[in-house]
C-alpha positions as CSV (number, residue, x, y, z in Angstrom):
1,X,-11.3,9.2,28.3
2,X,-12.6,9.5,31.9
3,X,-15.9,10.4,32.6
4,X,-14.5,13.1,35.1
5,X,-12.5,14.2,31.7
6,X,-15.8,13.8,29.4
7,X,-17.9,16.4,31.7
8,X,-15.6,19.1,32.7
9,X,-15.0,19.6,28.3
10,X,-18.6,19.5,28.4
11,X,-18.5,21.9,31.1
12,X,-15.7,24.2,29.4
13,X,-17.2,23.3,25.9
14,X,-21.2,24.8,26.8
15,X,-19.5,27.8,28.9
16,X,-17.1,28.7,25.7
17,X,-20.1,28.2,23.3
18,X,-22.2,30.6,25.6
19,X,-19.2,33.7,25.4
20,X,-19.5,33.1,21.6
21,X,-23.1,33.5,21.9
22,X,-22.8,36.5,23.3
23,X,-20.1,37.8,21.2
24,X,-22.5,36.3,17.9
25,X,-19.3,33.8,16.6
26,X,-20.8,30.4,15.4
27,X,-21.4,28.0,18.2
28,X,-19.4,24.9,18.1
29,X,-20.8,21.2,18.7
30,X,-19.6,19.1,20.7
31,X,-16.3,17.5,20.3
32,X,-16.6,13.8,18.4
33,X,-20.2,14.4,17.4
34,X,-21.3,14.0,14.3
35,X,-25.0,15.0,13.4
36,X,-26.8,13.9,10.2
37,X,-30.1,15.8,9.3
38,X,-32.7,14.3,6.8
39,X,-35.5,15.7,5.4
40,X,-39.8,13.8,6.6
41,X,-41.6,14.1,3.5
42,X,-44.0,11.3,2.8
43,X,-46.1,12.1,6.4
44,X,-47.0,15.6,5.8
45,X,-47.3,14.9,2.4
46,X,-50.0,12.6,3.5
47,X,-51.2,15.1,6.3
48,X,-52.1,17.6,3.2
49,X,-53.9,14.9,1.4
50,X,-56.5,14.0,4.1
51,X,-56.8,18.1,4.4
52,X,-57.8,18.4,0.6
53,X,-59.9,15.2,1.4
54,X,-61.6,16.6,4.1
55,X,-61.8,20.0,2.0
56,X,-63.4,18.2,-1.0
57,X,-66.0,16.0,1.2
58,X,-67.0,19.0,2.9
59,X,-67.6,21.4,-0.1
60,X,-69.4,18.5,-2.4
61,X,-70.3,15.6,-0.7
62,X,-72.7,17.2,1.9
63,X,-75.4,19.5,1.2
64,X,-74.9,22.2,4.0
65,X,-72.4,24.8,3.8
66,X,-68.4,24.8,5.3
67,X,-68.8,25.5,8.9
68,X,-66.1,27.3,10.5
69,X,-65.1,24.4,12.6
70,X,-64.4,22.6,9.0
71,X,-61.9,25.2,8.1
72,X,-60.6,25.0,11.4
73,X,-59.8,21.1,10.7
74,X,-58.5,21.4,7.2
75,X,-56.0,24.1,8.4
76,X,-55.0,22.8,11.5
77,X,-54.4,19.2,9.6
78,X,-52.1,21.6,7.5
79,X,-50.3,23.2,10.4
80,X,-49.4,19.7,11.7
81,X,-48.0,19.1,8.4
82,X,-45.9,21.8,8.4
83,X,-44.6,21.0,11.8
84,X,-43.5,17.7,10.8
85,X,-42.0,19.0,8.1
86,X,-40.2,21.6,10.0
87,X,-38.9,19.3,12.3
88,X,-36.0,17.0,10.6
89,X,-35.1,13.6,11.9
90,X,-31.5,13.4,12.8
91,X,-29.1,10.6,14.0
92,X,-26.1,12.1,16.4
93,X,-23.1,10.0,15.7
94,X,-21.0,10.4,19.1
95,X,-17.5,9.1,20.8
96,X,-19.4,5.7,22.2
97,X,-23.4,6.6,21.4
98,X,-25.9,7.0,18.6
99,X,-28.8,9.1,19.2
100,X,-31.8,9.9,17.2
101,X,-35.3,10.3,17.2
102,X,-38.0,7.7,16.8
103,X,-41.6,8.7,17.8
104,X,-41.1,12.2,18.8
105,X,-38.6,11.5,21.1
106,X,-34.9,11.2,21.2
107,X,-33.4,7.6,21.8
108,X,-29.8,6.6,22.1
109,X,-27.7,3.4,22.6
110,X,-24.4,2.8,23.5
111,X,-21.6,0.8,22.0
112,X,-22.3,-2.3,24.4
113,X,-25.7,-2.2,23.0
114,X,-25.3,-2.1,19.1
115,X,-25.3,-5.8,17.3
116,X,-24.0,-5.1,13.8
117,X,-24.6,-2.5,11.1
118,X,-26.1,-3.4,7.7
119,X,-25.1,-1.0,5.1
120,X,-27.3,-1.4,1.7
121,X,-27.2,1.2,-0.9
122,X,-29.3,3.7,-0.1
123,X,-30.1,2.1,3.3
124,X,-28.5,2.2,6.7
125,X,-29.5,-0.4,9.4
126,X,-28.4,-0.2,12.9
127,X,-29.4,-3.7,15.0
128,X,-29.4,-3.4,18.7
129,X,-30.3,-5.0,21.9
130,X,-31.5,-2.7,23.7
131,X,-35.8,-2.1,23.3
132,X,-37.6,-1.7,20.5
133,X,-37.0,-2.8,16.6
134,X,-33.9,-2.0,14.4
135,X,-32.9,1.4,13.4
136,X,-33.4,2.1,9.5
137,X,-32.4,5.2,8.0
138,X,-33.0,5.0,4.4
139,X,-32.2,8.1,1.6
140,X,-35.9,7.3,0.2
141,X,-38.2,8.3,2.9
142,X,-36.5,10.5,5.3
143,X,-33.8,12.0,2.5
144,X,-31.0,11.2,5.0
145,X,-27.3,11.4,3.2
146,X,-26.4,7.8,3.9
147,X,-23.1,7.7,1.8
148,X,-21.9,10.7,4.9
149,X,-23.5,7.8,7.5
150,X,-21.8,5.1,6.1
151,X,-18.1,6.6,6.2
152,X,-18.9,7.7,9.8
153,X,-20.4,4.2,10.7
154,X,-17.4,2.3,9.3
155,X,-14.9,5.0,11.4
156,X,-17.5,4.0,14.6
157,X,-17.5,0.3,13.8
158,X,-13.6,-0.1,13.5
159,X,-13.0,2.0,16.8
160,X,-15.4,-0.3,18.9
161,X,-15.1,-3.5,16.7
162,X,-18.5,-3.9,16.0
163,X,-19.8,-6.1,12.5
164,X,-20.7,-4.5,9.4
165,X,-22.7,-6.5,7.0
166,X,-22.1,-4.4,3.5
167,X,-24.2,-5.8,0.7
168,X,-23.9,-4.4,-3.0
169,X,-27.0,-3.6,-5.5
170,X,-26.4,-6.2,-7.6
């Protein structure tokens, strides 16, 4: 498709999705994109261990009584927990892009960019050119479905000839 095609549906697309909005139908996405949510466990987990840390040093270990300033740091360690546990990692499968986030912010490469994928099970590895390490989304740490990635992956792959390295648990 043309670019001048690509933005007058996105046009159409975000002006439709605003009347349905309005009217309170569901909101379609956009056409082509296919969005894969996971689940961050193991960093707030940690985040609410090093408040019970700092909870347990502060009631035991020292001899004066909890401040208010301690409580205020054990409960805002636990608000940043629940934040990042609030806020689910993603990777936006699109017509010739993948986006997702990587250290708080959103990151996308094209199709000229992307080297091969590596498909393990339980694993999903995207290598690229462009800046920065590989993209791993694994169903261990971030509780990603990787069996939905991999079908949509192998449809991406074939459509822009790109390699896929599959390797089987053996």
């Amino acid at each position: 498709m043309s670019r001048s095609f690509e933005r007058t549906v996105r046009k159409n697309s975000k002006q439709l999705n605003q009347q349905r909005k309005k009217n309170g139908q569901p909101i379609s996405g956009t056409p082509g994109e296919d969005v894969f949510k996971g689940r961050s466990l193991l960093f707030p987990i940690f985040l609410i261990g090093l408040a019970f840390l700092y909870l347990f040093m502060s009631t035991f270990l020292v001899k004066a009584p909890m401040t208010t300033w301690d409580w205020v740091t054990m409960l805002l360690y636990v608000f940043l927990a629940v934040i990042f546990m609030l806020r689910r990692p993603y990777i936006k499968i699109g017509s010739n892009r993948i986006l997702t986030t990587k250290g708080n912010r959103e990151r996308s490469i094209g199709v000229d960019d992307i080297v091969k994928f590596r498909i393990e099970p339980g694993t999903v590895v995207i290598e690229h050119n462009a800046r920065g390490k590989r993209w791993v989304f694994t169903k261990l740490l971030n509780r990603y479905d990787t069996d939905a990635i991999t079908e949509r992956l192998l449809k991406f792959a074939k459509a822009h000839q790109i390699t896929v390295e599959t390797y089987e648990k053996k």
